[in-house]
N, CA, C and O atoms as a CHARMM CRD file, in Angstrom:
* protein
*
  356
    1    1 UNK  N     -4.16900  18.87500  -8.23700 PROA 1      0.00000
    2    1 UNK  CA    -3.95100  19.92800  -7.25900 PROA 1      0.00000
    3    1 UNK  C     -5.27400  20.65000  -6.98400 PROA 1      0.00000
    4    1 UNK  O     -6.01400  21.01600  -7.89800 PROA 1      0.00000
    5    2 UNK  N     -5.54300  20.84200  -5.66300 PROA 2      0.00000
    6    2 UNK  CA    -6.43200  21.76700  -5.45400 PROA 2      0.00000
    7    2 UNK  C     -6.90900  22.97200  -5.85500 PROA 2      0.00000
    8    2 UNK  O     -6.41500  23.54700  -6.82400 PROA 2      0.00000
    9    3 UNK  N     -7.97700  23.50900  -5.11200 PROA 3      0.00000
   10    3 UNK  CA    -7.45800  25.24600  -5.75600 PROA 3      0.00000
   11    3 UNK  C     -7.07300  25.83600  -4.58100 PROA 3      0.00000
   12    3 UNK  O     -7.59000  25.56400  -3.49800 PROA 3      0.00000
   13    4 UNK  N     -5.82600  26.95900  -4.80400 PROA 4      0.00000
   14    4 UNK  CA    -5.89400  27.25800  -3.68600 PROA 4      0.00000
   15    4 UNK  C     -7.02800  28.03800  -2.86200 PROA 4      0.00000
   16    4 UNK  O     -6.77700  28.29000  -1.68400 PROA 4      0.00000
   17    5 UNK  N     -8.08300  28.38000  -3.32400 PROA 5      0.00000
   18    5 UNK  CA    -9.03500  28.91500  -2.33300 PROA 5      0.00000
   19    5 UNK  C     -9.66600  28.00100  -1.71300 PROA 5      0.00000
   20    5 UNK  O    -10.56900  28.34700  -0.95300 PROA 5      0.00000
   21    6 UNK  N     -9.38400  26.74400  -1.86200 PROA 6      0.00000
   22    6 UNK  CA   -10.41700  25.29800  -1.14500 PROA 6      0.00000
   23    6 UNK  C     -9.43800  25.30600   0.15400 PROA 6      0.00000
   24    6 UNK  O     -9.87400  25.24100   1.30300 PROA 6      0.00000
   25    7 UNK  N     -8.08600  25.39300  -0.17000 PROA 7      0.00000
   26    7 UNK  CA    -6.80500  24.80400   0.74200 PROA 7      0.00000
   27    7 UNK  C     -7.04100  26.19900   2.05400 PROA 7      0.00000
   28    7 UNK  O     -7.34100  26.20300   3.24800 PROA 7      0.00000
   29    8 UNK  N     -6.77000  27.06300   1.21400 PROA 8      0.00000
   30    8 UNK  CA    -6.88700  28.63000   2.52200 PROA 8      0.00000
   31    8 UNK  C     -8.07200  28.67400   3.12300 PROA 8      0.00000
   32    8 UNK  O     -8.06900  29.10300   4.27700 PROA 8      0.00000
   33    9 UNK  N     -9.22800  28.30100   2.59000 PROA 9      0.00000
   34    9 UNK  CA   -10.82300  28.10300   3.39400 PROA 9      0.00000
   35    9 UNK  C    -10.46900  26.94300   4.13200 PROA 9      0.00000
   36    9 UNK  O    -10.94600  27.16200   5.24600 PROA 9      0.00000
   37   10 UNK  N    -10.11400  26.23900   4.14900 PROA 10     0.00000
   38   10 UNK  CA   -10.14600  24.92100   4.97100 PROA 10     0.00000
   39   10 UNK  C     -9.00300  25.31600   6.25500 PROA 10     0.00000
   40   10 UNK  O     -9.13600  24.87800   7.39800 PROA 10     0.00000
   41   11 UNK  N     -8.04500  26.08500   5.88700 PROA 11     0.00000
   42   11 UNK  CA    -7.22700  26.40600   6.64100 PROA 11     0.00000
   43   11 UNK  C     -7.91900  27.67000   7.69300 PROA 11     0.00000
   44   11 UNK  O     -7.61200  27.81700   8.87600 PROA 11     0.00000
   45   12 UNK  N     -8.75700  28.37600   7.04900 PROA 12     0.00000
   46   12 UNK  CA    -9.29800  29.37100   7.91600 PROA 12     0.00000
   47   12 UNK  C     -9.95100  28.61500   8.89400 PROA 12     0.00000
   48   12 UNK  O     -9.97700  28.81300  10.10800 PROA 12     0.00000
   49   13 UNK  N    -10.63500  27.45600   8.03700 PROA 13     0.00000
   50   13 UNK  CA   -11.56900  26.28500   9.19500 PROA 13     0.00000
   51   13 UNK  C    -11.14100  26.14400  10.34500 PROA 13     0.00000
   52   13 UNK  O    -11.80900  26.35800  11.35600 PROA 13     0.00000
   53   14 UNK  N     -9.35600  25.56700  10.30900 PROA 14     0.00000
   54   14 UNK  CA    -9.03900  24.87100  11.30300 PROA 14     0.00000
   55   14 UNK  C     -8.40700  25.84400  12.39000 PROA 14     0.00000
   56   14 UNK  O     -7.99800  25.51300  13.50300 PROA 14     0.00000
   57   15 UNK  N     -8.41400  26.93300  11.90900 PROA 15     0.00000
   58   15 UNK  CA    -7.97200  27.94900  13.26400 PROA 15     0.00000
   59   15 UNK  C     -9.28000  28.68100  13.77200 PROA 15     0.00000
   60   15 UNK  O     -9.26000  29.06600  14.94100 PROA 15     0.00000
   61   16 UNK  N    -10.32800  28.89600  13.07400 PROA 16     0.00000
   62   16 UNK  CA   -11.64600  29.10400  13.71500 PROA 16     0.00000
   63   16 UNK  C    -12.23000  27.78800  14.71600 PROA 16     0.00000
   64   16 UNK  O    -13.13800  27.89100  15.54200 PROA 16     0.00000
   65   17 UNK  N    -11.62900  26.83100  14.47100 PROA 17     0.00000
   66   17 UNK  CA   -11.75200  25.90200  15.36300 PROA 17     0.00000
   67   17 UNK  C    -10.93800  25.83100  16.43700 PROA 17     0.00000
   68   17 UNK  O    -11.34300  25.57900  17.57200 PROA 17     0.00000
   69   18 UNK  N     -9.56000  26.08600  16.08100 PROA 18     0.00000
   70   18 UNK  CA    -9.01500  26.28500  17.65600 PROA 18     0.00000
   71   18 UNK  C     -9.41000  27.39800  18.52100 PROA 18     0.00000
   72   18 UNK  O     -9.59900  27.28600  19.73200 PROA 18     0.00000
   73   19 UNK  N     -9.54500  28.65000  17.73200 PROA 19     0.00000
   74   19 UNK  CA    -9.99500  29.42300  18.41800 PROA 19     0.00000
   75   19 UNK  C    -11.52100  29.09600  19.54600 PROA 19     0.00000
   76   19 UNK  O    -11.45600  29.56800  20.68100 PROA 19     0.00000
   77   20 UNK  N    -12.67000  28.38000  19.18500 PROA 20     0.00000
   78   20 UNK  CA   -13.47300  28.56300  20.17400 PROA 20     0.00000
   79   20 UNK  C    -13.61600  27.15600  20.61800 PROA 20     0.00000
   80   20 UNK  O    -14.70900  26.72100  20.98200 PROA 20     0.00000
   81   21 UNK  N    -12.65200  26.50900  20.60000 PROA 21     0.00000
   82   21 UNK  CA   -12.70700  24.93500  21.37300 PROA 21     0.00000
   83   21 UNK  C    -13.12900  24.86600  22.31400 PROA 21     0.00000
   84   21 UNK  O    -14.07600  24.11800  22.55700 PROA 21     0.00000
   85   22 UNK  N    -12.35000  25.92400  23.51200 PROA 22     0.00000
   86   22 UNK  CA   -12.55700  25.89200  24.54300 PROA 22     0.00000
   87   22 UNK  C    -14.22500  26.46200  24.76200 PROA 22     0.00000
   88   22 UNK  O    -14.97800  25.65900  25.31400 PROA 22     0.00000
   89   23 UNK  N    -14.58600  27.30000  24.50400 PROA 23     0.00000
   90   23 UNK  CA   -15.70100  28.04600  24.78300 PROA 23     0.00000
   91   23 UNK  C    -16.83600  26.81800  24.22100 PROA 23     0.00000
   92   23 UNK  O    -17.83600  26.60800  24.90800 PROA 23     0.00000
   93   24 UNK  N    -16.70700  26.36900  23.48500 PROA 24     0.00000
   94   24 UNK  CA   -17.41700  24.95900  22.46600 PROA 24     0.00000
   95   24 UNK  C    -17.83600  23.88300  23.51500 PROA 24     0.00000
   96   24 UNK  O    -18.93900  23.33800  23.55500 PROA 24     0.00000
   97   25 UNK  N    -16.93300  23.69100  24.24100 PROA 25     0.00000
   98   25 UNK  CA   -16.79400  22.49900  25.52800 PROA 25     0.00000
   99   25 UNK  C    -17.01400  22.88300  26.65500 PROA 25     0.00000
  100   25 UNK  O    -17.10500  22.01300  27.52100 PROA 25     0.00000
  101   26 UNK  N    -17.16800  24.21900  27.01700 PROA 26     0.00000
  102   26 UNK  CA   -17.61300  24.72200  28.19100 PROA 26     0.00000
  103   26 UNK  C    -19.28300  24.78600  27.71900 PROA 26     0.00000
  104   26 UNK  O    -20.03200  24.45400  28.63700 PROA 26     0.00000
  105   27 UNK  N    -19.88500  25.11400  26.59400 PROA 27     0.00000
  106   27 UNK  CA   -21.24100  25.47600  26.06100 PROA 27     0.00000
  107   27 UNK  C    -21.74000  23.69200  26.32100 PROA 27     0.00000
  108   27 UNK  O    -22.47600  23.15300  27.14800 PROA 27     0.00000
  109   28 UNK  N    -20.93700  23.18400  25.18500 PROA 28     0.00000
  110   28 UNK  CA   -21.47700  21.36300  25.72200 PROA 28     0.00000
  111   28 UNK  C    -21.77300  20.58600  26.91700 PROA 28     0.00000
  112   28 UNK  O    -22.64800  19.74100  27.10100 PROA 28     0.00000
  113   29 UNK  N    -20.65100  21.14700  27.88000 PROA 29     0.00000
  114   29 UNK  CA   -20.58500  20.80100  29.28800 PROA 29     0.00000
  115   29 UNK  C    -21.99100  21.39900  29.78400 PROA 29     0.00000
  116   29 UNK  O    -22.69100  20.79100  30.59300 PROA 29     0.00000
  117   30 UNK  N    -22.29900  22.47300  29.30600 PROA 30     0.00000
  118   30 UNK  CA   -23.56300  23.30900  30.05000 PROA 30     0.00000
  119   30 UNK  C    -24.87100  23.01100  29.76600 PROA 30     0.00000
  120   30 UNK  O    -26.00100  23.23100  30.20200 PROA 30     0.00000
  121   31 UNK  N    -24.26500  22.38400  28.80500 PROA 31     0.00000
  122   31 UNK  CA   -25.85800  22.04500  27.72200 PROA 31     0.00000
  123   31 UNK  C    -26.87100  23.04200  26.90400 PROA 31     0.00000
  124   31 UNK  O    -27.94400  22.76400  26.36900 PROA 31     0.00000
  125   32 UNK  N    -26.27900  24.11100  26.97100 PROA 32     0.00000
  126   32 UNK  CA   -26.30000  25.75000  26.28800 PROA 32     0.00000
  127   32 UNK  C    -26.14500  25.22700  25.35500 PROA 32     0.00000
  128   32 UNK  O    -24.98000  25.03300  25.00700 PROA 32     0.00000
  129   33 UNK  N    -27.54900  24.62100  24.27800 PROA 33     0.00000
  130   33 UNK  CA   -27.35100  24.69000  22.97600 PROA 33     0.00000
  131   33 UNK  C    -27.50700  26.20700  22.03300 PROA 33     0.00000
  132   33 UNK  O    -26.91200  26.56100  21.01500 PROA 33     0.00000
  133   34 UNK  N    -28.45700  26.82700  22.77100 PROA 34     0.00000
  134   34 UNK  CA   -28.64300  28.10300  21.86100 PROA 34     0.00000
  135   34 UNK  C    -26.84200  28.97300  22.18400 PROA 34     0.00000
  136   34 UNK  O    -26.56500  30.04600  21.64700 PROA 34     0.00000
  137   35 UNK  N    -26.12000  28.42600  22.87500 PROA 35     0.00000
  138   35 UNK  CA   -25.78400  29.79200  22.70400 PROA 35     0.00000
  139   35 UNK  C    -24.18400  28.68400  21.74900 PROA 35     0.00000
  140   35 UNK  O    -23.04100  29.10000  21.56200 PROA 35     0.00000
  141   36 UNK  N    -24.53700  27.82600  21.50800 PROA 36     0.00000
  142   36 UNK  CA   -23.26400  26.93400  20.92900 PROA 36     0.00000
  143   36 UNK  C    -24.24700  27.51500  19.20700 PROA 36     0.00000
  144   36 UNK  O    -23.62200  27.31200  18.16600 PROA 36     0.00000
  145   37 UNK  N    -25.42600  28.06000  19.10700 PROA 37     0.00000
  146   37 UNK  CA   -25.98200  27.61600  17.53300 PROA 37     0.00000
  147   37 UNK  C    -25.35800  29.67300  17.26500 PROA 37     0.00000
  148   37 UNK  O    -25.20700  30.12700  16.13100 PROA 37     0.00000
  149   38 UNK  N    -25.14300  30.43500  18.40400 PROA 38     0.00000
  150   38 UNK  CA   -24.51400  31.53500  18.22000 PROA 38     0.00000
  151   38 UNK  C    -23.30900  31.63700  17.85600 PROA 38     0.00000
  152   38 UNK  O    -22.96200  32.62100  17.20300 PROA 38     0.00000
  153   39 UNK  N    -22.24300  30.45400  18.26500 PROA 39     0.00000
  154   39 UNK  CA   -21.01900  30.38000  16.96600 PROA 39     0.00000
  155   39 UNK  C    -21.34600  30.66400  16.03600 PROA 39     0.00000
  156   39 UNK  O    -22.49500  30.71100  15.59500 PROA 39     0.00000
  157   40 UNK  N    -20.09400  30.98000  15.42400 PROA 40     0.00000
  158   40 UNK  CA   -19.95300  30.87600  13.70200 PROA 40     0.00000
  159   40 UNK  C    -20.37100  29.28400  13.60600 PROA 40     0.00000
  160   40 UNK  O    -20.52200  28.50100  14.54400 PROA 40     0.00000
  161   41 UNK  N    -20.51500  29.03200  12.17300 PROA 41     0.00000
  162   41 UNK  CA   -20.77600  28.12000  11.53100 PROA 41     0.00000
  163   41 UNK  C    -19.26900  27.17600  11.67400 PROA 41     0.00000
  164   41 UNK  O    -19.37300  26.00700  12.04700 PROA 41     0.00000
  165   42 UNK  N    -18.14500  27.64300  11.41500 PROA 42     0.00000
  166   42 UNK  CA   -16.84100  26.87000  11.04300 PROA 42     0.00000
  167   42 UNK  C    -16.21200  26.96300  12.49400 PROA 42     0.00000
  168   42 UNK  O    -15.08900  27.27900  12.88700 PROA 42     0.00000
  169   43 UNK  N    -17.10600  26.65600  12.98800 PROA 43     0.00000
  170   43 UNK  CA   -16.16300  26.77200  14.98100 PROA 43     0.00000
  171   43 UNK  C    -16.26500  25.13800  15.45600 PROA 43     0.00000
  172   43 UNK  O    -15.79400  24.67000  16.49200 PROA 43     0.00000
  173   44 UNK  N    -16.95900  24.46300  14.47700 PROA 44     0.00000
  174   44 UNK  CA   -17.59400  22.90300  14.73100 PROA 44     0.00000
  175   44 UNK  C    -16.46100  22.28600  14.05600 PROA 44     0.00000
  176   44 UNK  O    -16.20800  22.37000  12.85400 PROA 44     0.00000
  177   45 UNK  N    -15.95900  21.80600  14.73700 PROA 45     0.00000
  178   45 UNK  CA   -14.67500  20.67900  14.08800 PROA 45     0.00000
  179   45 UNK  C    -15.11800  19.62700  13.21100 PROA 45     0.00000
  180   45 UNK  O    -14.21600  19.06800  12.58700 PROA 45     0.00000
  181   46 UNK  N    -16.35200  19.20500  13.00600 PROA 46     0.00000
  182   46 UNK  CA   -17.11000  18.49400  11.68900 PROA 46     0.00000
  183   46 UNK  C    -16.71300  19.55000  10.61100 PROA 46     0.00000
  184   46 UNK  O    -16.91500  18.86300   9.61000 PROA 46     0.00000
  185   47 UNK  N    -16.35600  20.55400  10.21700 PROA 47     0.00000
  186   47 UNK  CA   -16.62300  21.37400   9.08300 PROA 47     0.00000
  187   47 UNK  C    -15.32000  21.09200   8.59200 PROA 47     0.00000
  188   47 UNK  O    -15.16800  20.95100   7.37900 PROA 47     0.00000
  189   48 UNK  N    -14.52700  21.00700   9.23800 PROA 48     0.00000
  190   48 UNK  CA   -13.08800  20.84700   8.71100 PROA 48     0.00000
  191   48 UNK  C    -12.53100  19.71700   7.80200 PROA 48     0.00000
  192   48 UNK  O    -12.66400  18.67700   8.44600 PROA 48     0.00000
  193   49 UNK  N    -12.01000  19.47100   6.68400 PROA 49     0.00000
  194   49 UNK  CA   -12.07100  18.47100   5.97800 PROA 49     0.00000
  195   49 UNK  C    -10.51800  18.32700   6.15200 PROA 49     0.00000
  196   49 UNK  O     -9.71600  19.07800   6.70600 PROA 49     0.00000
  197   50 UNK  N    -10.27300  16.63500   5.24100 PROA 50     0.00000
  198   50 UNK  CA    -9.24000  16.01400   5.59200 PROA 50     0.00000
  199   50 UNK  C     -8.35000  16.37400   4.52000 PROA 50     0.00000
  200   50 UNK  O     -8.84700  15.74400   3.58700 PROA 50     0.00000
  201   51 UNK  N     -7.48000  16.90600   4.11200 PROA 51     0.00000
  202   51 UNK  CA    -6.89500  17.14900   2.71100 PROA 51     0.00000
  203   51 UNK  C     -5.33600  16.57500   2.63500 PROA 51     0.00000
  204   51 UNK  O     -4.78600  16.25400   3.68800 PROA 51     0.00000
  205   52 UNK  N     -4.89700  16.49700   1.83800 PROA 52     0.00000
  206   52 UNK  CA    -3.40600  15.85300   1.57800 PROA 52     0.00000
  207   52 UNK  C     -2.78900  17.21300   1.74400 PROA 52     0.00000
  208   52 UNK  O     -3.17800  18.33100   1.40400 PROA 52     0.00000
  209   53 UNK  N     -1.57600  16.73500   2.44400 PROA 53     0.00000
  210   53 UNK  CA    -0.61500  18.20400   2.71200 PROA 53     0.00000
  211   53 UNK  C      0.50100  18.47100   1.98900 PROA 53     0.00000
  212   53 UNK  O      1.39700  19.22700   2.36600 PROA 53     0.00000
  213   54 UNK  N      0.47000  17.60700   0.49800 PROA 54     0.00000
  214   54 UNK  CA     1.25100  17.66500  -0.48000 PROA 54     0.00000
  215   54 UNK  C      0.62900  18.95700  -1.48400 PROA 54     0.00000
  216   54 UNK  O      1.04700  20.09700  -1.68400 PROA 54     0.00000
  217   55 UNK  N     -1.03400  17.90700  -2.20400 PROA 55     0.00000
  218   55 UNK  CA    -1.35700  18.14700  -3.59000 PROA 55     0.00000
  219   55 UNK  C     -2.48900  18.90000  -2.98000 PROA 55     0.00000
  220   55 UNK  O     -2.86000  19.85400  -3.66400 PROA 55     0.00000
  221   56 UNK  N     -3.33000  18.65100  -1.51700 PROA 56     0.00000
  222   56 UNK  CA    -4.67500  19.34600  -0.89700 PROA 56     0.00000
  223   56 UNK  C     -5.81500  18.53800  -1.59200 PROA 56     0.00000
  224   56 UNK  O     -6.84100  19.19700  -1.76000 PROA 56     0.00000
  225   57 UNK  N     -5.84000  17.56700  -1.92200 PROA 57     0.00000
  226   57 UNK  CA    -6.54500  16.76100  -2.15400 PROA 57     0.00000
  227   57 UNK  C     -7.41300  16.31400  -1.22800 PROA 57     0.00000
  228   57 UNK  O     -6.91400  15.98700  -0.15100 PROA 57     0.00000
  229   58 UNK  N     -9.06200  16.17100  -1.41100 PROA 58     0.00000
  230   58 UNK  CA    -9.46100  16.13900  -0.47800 PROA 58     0.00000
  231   58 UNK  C    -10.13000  14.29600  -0.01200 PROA 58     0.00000
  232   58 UNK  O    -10.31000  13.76600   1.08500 PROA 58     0.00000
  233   59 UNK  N    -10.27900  13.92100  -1.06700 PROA 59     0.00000
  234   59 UNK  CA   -10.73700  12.97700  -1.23300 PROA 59     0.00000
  235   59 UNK  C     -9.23000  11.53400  -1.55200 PROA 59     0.00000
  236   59 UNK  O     -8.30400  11.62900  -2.35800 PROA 59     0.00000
  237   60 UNK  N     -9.57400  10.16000  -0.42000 PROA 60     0.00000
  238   60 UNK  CA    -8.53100   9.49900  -0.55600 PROA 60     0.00000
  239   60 UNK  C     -7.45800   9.81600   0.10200 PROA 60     0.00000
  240   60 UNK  O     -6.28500   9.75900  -0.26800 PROA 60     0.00000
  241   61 UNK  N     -8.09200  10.30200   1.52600 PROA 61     0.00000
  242   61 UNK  CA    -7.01300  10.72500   2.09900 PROA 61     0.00000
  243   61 UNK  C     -6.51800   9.54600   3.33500 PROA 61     0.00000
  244   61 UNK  O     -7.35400   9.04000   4.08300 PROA 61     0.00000
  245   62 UNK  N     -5.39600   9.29100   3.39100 PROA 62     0.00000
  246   62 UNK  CA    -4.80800   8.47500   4.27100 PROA 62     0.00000
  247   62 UNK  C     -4.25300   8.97600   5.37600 PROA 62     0.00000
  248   62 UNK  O     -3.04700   9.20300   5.46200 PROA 62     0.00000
  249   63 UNK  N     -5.15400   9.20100   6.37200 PROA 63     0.00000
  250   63 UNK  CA    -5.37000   9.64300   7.92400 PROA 63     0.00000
  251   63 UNK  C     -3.82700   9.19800   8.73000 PROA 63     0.00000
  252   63 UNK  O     -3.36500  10.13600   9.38000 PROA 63     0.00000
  253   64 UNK  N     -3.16200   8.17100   8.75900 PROA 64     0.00000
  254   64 UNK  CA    -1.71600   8.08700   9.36200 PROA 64     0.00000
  255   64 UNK  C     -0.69300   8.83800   8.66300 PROA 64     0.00000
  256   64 UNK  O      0.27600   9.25900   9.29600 PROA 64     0.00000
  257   65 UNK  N     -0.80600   9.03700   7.47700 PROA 65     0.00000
  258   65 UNK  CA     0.39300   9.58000   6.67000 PROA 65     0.00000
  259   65 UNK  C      0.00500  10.98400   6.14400 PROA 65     0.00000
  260   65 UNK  O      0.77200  11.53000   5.35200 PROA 65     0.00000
  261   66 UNK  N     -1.31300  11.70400   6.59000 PROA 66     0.00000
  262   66 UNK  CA    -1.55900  12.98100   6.26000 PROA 66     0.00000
  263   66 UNK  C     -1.52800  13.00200   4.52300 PROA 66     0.00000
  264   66 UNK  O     -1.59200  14.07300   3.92000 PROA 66     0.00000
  265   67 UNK  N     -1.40200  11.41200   3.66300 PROA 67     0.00000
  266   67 UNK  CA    -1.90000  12.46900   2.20600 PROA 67     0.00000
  267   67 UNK  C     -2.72300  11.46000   1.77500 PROA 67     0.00000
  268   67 UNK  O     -3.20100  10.43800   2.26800 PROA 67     0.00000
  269   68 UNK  N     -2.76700  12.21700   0.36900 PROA 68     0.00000
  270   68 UNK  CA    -3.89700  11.66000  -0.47500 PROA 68     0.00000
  271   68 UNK  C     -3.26200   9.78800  -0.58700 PROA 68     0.00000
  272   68 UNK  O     -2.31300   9.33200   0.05200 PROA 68     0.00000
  273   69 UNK  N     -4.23900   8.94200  -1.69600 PROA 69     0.00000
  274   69 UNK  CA    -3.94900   7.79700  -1.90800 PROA 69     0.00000
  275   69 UNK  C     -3.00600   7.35100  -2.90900 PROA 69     0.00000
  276   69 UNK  O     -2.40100   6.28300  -2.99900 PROA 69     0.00000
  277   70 UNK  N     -2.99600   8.92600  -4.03600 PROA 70     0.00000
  278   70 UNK  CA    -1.92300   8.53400  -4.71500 PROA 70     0.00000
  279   70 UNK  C     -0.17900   8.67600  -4.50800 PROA 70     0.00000
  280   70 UNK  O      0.86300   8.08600  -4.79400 PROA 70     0.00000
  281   71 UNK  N     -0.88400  10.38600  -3.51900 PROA 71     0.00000
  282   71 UNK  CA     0.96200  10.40900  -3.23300 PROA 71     0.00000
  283   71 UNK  C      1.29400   9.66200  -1.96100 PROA 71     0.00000
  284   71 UNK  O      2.27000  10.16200  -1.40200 PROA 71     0.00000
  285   72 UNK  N      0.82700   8.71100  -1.38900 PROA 72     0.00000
  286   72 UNK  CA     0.81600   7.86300  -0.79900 PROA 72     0.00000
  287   72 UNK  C      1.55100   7.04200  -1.61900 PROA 72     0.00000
  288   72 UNK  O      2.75900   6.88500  -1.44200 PROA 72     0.00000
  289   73 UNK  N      0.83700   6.41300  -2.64400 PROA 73     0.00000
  290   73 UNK  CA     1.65900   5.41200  -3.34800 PROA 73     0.00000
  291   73 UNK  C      2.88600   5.90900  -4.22400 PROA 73     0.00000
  292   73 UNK  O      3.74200   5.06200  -4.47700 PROA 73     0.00000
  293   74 UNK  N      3.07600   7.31600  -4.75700 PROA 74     0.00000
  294   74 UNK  CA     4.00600   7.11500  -4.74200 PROA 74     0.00000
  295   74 UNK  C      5.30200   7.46800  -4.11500 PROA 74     0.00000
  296   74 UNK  O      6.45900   7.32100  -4.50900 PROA 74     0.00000
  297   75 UNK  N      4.76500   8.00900  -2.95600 PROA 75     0.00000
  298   75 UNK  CA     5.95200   8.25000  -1.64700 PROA 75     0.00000
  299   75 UNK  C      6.49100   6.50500  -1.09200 PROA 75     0.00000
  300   75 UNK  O      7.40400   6.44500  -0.26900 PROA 75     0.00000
  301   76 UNK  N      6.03200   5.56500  -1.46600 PROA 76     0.00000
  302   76 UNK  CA     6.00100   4.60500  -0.85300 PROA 76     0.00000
  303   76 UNK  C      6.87100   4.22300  -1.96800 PROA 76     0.00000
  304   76 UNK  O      8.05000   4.19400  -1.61400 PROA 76     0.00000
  305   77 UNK  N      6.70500   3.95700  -3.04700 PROA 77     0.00000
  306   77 UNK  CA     6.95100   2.89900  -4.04800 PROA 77     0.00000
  307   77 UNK  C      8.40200   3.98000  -4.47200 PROA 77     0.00000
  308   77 UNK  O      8.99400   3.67400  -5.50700 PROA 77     0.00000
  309   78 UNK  N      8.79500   4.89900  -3.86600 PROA 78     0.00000
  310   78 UNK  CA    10.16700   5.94600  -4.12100 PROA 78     0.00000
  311   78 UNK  C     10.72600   5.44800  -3.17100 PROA 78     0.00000
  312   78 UNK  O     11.93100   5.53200  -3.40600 PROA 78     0.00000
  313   79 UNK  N     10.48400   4.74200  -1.76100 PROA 79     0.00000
  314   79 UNK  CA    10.81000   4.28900  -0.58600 PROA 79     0.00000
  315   79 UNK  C     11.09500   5.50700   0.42400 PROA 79     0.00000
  316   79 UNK  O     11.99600   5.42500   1.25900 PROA 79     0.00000
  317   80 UNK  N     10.18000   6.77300   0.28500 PROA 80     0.00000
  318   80 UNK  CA    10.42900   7.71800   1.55000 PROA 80     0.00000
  319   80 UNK  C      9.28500   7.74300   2.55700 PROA 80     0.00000
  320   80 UNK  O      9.16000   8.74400   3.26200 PROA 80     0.00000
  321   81 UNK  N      8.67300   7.00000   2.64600 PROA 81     0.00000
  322   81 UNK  CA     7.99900   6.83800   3.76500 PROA 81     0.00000
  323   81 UNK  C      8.82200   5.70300   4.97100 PROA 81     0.00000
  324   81 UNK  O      8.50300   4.53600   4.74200 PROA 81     0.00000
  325   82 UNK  N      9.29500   5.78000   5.55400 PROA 82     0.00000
  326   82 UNK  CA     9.59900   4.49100   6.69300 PROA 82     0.00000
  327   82 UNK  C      9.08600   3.57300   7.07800 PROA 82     0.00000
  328   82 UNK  O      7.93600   3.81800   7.44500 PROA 82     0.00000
  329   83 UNK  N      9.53000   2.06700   7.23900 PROA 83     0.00000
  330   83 UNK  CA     8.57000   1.34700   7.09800 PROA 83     0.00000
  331   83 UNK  C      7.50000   0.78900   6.44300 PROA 83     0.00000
  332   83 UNK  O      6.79200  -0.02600   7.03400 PROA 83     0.00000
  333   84 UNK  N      7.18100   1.25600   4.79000 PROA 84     0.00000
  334   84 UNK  CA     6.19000   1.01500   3.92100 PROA 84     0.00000
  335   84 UNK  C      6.71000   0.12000   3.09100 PROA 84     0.00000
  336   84 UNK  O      7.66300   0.50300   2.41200 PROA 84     0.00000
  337   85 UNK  N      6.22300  -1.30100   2.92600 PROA 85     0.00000
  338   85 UNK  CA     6.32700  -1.68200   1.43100 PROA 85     0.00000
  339   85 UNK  C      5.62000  -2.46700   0.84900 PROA 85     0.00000
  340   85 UNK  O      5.00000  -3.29900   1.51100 PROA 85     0.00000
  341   86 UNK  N      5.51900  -2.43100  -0.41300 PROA 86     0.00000
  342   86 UNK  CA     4.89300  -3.11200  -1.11800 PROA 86     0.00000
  343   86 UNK  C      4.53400  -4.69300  -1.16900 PROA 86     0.00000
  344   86 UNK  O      5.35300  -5.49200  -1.62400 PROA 86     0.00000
  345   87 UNK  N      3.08400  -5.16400  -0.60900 PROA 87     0.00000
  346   87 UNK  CA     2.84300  -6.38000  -0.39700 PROA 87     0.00000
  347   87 UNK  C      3.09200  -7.37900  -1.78700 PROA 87     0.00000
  348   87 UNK  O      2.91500  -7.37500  -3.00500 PROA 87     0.00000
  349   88 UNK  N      3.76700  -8.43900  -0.40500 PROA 88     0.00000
  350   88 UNK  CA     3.52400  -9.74500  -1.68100 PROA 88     0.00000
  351   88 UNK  C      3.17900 -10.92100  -1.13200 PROA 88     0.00000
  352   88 UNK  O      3.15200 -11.19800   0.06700 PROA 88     0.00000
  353   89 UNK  N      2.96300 -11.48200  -1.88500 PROA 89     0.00000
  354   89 UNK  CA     2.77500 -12.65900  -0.92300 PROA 89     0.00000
  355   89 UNK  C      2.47200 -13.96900  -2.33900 PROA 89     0.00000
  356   89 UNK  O      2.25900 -15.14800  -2.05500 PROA 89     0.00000
């Protein structure tokens, strides 16, 4: 498990990012770099990390199913994911 101060910072990330999207893409469109380096720092959607929305794990994260690699496997191997199963061959 994370800590929660990694999970709530990352979460502050992603609404400081919605907040100046628009203004972000109007600055890009303009080619106004100085006034895009006058954002905050966490207004850049690079800053935002990928975390599991179970455990907040940040690392091993599986981008279609929103979690990490383990509760991946074992959401899968419990059979509550749809459509997932275990290869054989």
């Amino acid at each position: 498990m994370a800590k929660k101060a990694w999970i709530a910072r990352n979460e502050k990330r992603k609404k400081t990012v919605a907040k100046y999207a628009e203004k972000r893409k109007e600055l890009k469109e303009a080619g106004d770099y100085e006034g895009l380096q006058k954002l905050p720092r966490n207004a850049s959607p690079t800053r935002v990390r990928n975390r599991c929305s179970i455990t907040g794990r940040s690392r091993g994260f599986v981008g279609k199913y929103g979690v990490s690699r383990i509760k991946f496997r074992e959401l899968a191997l419990s059979g509550e994911l749809p459509g997932v199963k275990k290869a054989s061959w």
